[in-house]
N, C-alpha and C positions, 0 to 999 in steps of 0.2 A: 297339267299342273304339277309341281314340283312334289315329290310323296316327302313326308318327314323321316328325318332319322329315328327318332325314340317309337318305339312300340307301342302297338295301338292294342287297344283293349278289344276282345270279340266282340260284336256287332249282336244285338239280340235277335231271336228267331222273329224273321221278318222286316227287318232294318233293310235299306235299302242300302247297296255299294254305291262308292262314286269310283268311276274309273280317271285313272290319275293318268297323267303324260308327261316328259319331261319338261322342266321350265324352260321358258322362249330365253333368251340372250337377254332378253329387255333386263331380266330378273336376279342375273348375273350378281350375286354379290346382294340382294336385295331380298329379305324374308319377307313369303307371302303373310298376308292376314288370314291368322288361323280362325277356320269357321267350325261350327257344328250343327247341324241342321234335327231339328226334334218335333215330329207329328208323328202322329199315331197311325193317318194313313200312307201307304207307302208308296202309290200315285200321286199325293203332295210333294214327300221327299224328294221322288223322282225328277217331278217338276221343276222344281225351285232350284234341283240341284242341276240340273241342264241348263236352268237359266246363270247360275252362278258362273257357269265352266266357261261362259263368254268373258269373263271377268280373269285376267290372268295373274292377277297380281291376292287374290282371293284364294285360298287351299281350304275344300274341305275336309277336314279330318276323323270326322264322323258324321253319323247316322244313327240317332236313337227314336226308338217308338214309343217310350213312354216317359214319363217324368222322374220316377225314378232309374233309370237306366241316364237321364240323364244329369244326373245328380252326383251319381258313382263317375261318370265318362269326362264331365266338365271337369270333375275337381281332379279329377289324374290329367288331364291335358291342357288344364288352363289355357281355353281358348280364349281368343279376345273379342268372337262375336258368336252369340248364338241367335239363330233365326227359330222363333217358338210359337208352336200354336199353343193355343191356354188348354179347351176342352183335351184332354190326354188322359187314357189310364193310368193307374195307381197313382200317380199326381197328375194334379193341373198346374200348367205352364207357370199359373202367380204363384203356389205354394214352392214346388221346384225351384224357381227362382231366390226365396228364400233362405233355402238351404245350400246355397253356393258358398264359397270360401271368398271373401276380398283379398283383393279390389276383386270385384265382380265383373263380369266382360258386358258391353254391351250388347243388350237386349231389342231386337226388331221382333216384333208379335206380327203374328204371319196368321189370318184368321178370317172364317167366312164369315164371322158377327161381328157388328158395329158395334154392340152395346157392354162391349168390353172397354172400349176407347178410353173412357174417364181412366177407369181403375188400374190401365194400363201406365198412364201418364204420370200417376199418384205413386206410383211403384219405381218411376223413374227409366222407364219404357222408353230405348232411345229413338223407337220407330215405328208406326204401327202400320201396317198394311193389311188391306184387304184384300181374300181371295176373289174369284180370280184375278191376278194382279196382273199389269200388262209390262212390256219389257220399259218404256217410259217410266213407271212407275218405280219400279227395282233399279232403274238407275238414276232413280234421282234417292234412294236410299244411299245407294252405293259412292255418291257422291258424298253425301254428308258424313259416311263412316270415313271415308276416305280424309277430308276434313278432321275430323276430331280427331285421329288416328295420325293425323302429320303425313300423310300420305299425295300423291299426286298421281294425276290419269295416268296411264301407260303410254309411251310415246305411240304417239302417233293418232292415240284413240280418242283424240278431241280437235285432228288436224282438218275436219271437214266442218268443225263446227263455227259457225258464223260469233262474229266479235259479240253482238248481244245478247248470244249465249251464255258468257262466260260465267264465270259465278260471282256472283253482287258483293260478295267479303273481300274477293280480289279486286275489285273494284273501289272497297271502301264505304259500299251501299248497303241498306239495310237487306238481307235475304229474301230472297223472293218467299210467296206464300205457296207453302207444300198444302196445306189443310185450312180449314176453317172450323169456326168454334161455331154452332149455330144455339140457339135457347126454343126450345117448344115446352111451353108451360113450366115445370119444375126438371125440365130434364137438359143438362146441355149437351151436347153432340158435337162428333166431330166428321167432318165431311174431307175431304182427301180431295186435293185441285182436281186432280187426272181423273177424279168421280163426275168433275163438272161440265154438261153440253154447252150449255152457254148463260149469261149472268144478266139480266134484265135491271133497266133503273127502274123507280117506282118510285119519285119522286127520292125524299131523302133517305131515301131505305135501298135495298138490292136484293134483286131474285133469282137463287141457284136454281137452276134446274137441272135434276140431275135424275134423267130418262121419265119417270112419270110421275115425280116426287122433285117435292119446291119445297124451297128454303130459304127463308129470310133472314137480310142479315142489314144488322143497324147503320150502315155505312154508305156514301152516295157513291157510284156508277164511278164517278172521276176520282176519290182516295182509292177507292180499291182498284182502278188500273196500275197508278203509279205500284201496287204491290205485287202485279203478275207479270211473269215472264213473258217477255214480248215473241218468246220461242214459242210458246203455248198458247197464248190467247192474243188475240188482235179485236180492238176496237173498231165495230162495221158501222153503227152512226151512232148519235148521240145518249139511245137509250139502249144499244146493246153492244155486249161483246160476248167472241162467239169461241170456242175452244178449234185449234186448227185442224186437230186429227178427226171431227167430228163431221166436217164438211164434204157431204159428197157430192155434190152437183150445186150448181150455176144457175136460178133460170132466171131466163134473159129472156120474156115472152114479151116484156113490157121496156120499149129502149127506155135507158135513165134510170130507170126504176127494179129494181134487181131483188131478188130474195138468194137465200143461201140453204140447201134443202139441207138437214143433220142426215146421220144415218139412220137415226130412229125416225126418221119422216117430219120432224119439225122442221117449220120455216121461221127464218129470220132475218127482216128486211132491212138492207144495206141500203148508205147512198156512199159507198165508198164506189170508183167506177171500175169498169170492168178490167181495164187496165191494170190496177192496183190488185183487185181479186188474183187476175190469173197470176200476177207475180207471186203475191204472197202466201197463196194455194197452191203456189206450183203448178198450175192448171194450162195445158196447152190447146 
């Protein structure tokens, strides 16, 4: 990735480096989106920052481990995204965030607790993720920064990708759904798609399931397909659909009558045939 010209501020005892490389041609003439990456552990930074480096058009320019180090760091490099866990020493991620200078960059909360969501959102939080995130997931943020930002993929890095993938704004269509809002008693919640194995009817209602924990949500089987990305989720009969990358096996022990085994061992019966599966599984 492209390094910057202006001078970076020293990295706090145990900040994590990102190793930088020159920009690809694509970039020529084109300034990346300045990043700053801020957890407190340095096997996150690490992470997150190995996931970013597939991202060419993304520079990050720092690495801080606490919230005050990233309070000093943002406000001399006014970056335009930072990726922040909340739980951090000398600050948490919402207070740090406070003390930024406007316009303020947007904010992606990068976090192994869900029950930060609300107050993430209230803050004006333009992304929330949860650890561990999967590469899916980090690019369906990266897309949406990419959006607000006026930005566009890098060539070539959406030439495999099938037409109803494309993104639903380009299209004129309402956004696909990245998350769900769920209610349990006085609490509401937000659930993350790429958290979901697959989404049951139950008459006028629907049922997330996500690994060994269900969630209800006030809406029929049929509104919420037209709201998921037909890349991610495919409708297998009338009262389910199933998440694609969830699907490990086929069985076919009963002609006509087919189930779909998940990776966590749940079954979910299809009358879609077997034709259509392997196609749409990719399954040979």
């Amino acid at each position: 990735m492209k390094a910057p010209s202006e001078k970076r501020p020293e990295s706090a005892p145990g900040a994590a480096t990102q190793p930088r490389a020159s920009a690809p041609a694509e970039l020529e003439g084109r300034r990346p989106v300045s990043v700053i990456i801020a957890d407190d552990e340095s096997l996150a930074r690490e992470t997150l920052g190995a996931a970013l480096a597939e991202y060419s058009d993304f520079e990050i320019v720092a690495n801080c481990s606490n919230g005050m180090e990233l309070v000093e760091v943002a406000t001399s490099l006014r970056p335009e995204v930072i990726f922040l866990d909340i739980q951090m020493p000398r600050l948490d991620g919402f207070t740090a965030i406070t003390r930024l200078p406007e316009p303020k960059p947007l904010v992606v909360f990068v976090t192994a607790f869900d029950e930060h969501a609300i107050r993430a959102f209230e803050v004006n939080g333009f992304d929330y993720v949860l650890k561990p995130f999967t590469s899916s997931r980090l690019a369906t943020t990266i897309g949406r920064l990419r959006e607000r930002l006026g930005r566009s993929a890098m060539p070539g890095e959406d030439a495999a990708r099938p037409a109803q993938e494309s993104s639903p704004e380009l299209r004129g269509a309402k956004p696909y759904l990245t998350r769900f809002s769920v209610r349990t008693k006085e609490l509401l919640s937000l659930v993350a798609a790429d958290e979901v194995d697959w989404i049951e009817a139950d008459g006028n209602y629907t049922v997330l399931h996500t690994g060994k924990r269900t969630h209800i949500l006030r809406e029929t089987l049929g509104t919420l397909e037209k709201d998921l990305n037909p890349a991610d989720f495919i409708r297998v009969s009338r009262s389910a659909i199933v998440r694609l990358d969830r699907v490990r096996q086929i069985d076919t022990s009963f002609t006509g009558n087919y189930s779909l085994i998940l990776i966590d061992g749940s079954r979910v019966r299809t009358t879609r045939t077997l034709g259509e599966l392997s196609t749409l599984l990719k399954f040979s």
